[in-house]
N, C-alpha and C positions, 0 to 999 in steps of 0.2 A: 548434964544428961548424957548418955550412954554415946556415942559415934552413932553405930548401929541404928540406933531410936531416931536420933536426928537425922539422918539421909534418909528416914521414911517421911520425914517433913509432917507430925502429926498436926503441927499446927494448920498446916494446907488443906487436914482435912473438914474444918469449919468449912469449908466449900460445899461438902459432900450435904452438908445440912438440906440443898435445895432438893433431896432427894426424899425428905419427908415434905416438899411443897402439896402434891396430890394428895396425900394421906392428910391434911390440918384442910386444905379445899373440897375436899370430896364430901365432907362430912362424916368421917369413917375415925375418927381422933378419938370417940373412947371406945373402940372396936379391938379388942386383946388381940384378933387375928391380924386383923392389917396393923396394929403396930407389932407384930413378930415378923411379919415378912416383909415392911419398910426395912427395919432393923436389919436384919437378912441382907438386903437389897445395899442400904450403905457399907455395910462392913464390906459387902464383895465390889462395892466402887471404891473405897480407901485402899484397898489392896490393890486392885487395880490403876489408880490413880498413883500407890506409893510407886508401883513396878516402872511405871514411867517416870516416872521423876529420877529413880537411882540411873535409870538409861540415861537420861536426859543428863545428869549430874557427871556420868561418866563421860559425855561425849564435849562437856563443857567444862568441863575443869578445866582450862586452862583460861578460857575466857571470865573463869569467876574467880581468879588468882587476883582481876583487875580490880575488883566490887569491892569496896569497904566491908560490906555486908555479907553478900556470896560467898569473898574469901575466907569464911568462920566456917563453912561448908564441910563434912568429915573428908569430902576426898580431896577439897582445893584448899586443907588446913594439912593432910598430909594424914588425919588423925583415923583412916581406917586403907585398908589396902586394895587394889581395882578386883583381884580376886574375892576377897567379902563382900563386897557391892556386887559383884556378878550372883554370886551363890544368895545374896538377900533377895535380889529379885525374883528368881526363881522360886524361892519359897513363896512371895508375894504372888505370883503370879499361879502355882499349886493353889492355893489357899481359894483364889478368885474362880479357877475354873472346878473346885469342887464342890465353891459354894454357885455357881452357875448351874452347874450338872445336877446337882441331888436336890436342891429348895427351891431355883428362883424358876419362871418361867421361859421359853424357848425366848422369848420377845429381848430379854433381858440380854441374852447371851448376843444377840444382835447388836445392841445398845455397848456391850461392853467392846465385839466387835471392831465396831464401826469408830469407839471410842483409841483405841491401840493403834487402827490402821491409820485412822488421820493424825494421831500423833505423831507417828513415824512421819508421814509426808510432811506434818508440820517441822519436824526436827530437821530434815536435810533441806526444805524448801520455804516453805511459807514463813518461816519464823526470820526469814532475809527482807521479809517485803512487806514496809510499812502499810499502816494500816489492817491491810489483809489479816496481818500476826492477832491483831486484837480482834479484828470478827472470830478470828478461829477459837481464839479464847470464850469468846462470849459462845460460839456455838457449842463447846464443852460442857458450861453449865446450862444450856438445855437438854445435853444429854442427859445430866443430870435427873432435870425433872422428871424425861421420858422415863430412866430407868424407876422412878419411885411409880410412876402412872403404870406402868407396865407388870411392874411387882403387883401392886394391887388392880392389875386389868379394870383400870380404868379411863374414860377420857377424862383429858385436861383442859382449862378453861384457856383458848388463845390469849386471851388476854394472861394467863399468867406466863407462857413462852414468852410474850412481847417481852412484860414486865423484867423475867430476868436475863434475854437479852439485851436490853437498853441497859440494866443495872452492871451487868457483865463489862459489857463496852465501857459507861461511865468510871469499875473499878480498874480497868485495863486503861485505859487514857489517861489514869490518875498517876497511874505505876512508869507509864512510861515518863510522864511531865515528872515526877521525880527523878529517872534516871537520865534523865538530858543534863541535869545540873551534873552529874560528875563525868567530865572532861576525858578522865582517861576510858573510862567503862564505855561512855558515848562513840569514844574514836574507833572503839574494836569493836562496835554493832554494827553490821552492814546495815539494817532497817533503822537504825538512831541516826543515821546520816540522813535521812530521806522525812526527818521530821526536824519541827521545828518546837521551840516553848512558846510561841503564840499561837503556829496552829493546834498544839494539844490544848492548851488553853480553853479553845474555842471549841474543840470535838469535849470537852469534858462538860464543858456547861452545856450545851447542846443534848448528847446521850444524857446528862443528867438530870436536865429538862425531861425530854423525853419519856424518860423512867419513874419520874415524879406525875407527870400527865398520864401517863398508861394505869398506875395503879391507880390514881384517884380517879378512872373512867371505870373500872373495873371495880370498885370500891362502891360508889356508887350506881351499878349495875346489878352488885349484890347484892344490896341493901334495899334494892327494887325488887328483886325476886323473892328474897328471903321475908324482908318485911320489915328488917331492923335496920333502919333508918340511921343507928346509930355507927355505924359501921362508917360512915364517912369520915369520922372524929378520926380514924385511925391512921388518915392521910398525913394529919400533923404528926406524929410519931418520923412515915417517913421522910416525910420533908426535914425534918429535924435532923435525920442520921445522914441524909445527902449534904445537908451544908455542912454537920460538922465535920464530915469526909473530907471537902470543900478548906475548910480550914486547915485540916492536921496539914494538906499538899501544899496552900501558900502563905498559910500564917507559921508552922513549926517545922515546915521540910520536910515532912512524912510522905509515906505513899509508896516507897520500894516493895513494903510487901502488905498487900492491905490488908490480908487475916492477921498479919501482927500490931499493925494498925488498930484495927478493929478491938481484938481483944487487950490489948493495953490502956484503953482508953474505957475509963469507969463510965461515963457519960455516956458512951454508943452502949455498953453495954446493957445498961438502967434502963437507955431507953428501947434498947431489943426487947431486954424483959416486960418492959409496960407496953412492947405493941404487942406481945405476943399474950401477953394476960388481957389485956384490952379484947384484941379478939377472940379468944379462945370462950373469953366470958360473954360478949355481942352473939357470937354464933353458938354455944353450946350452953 
């Protein structure tokens, strides 16, 4: 793949997925208008979200020279130059505030906002101090959410912010309990000194408890309201992709980067697609 292409880390952007959550909950899923400006709404968070990652990749290159992984990175591989990572960002960042400006709503632009500035603070600050580092990630992807709910001006069901906070923290606790295993990459984290592999252990199953109890409360909440009972079935789905998550971290050593995770693994994918047909077909 291209340098260029990879420092926007497209794979990262399955993240951005939680930004059509509102639009499949709302009930608005064969609505042509809300999915153009869902659509809309991810493209200007993937931009957004590449724009920080090339900062982010810039200001850490040296520290991901240590990563088995990281170090395949275009700038900590050597393979693009810190002036074309400046000028990519900027393009990414063009791109996000035109599609803010001309389609999405004022709400949005806030969302994206709020999303850049705590990144920043997270960059020089939070991302030293364990723990902390992973709320701030999980509170990312309910920006997320917000910005798909706000595209289409709507509210969101709390229970689905609960849901993919806890699921946030659960993939963030996973990512770290990976990276505690490599020695040298652990020694040059300030926030990897300050945990341990039994306490993340115990934050993953916990958050992933958590995230597993949240949606099947909310699963069958809407299965009350709605009338389809059947909609509980769907719990098994998630329970399924939590433990096999579960696995890849302490049965194959996975979990450094869990969208690659994720999408490498036929089994989470099969069964993405049968909870998402599952419910698409329960509800619609």
């Amino acid at each position: 793949m291209n340098p260029a292409i990879r420092l926007l880390r497209p794979k990262q952007w399955i993240k951005n997925g939680f930004v059509f959550a509102p639009l499949f909950f709302s009930g608005r899923f064969i609505d042509a208008a809300a999915w153009q400006v869902t659509i809309i709404a991810a493209i200007c968070f993937c931009a957004i979200a590449s724009t920080v990652y090339i900062i982010n990749d810039i200001r850490d290159v040296e520290e991901d020279r240590l990563h088995p992984i990281k170090q395949k990175r275009p700038l900590a591989a050597g393979a693009l130059t810190m002036a074309s990572a400046y000028m990519l960002a900027v393009v990414c960042a063009m791109l996000a505030i035109t599609l803010l400006y001309m389609r999405l709503p004022a709400e949005c632009t806030m969302i994206a906002g709020l999303y850049v500035a705590s990144n920043a603070f997270y960059t020089y600050i939070l991302k030293r101090i364990a723990i902390i580092d992973i709320f701030f990630v999980a509170f990312c992807y309910v920006l997320r959410v917000l910005m798909g709910a706000y595209a289409l001006q709507v509210v969101v069901s709390p229970w689905i912010i609960l849901a993919t906070f806890t699921l946030a923290l659960f993939l963030g606790f996973g990512k770290r309990y990976h990276e505690m295993g490599i020695a040298e990459y652990a020694a040059h984290k300030p926030n990897l000194k300050h945990y341990s592999r039994d306490l993340l252990d115990r934050l993953v199953t916990i958050s992933g408890g958590a995230a597993l109890m949240i949606y099947a409360i909310y699963a069958a909440e809407l299965a009350a309201d709605t009338g389809n009972v059947e909609l509980v079935y769907t719990v098994g789905f998630v329970a399924f992709g939590l433990f096999r998550y579960l696995q890849s971290i302490h049965v194959y050593g996975q979990g450094g980067e869990p969208e690659t995770v994720i999408l490498r693994d036929k089994l989470q994918l099969v069964n993405l697609a049968l909870w998402l047909a599952t419910t698409m077909w329960i509800l619609f």
